[in-house]
N, C-alpha and C positions, 0 to 999 in steps of 0.2 A: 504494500500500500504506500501510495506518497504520503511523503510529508504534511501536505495542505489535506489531502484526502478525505482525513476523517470529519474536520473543520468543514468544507464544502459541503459534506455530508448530511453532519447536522446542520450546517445553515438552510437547505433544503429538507430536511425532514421540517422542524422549524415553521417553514413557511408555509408548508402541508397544512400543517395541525392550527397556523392560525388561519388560512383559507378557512376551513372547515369548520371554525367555530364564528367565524364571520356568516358565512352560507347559515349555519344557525341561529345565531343570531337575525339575518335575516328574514328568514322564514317566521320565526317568533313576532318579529316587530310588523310582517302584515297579517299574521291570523290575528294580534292581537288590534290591529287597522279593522282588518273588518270586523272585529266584535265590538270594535265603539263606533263603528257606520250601523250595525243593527243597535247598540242600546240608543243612538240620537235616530233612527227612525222608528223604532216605539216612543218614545218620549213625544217625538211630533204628530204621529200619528197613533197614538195611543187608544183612541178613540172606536178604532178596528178592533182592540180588546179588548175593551171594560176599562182603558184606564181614562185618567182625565186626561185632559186635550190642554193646550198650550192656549192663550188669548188667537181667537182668529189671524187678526194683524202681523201677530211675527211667527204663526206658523206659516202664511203665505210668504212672507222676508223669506223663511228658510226651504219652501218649496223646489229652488230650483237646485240645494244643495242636496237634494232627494233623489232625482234624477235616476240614477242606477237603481235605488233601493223600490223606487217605487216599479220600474221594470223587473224586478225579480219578484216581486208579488205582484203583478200583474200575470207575471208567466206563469208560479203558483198557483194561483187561483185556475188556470187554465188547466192546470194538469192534473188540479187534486183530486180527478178521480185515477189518473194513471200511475200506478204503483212503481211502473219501471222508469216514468219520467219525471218523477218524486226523487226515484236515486240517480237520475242524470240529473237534476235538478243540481243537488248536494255534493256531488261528486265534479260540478261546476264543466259539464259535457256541451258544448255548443253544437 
């Protein structure tokens, strides 16, 4: 083995092991994106399940920040009697 060898070695292994916890990291910071994109679309639209509803006025202000949330329940409602487009639903199958 050379001299620098082992050194090169590890500065690649290294660089692996924080790739990979980056890519996790990653991944964590948008499942945890979209679970506060569904708790601020029940809060605004709450009203679809029993809860209370926001003053009209700034649930409109915040309508167009809806946008996506409101097409995935639109598409739900369309498929909730199909069981297998329920888990392409969730499974986020285009």
């Amino acid at each position: 083995m050379k001299p620098g060898g082992f050194f090169r070695f590890l500065g690649r292994f290294w660089s692996v092991v924080a790739q990979v916890h980056r890519e996790k990291a990653t991944g964590m910071l948008e499942f945890e994106l979209r679970e506060l994109e569904n708790a601020f679309a029940l809060l605004v639209l709450g009203g679809f399940a029993g809860l209370p509803s926001p003053p009209s006025p700034i649930a409109m202000e915040l309508l167009p920040y809806l946008e996506r949330e409101l097409t995935v329940m639109m598409s739900r409602s369309d498929l909730a009697q199909d069981p297998l487009g329920v888990l392409a639903g969730m499974l986020e199958i285009d």
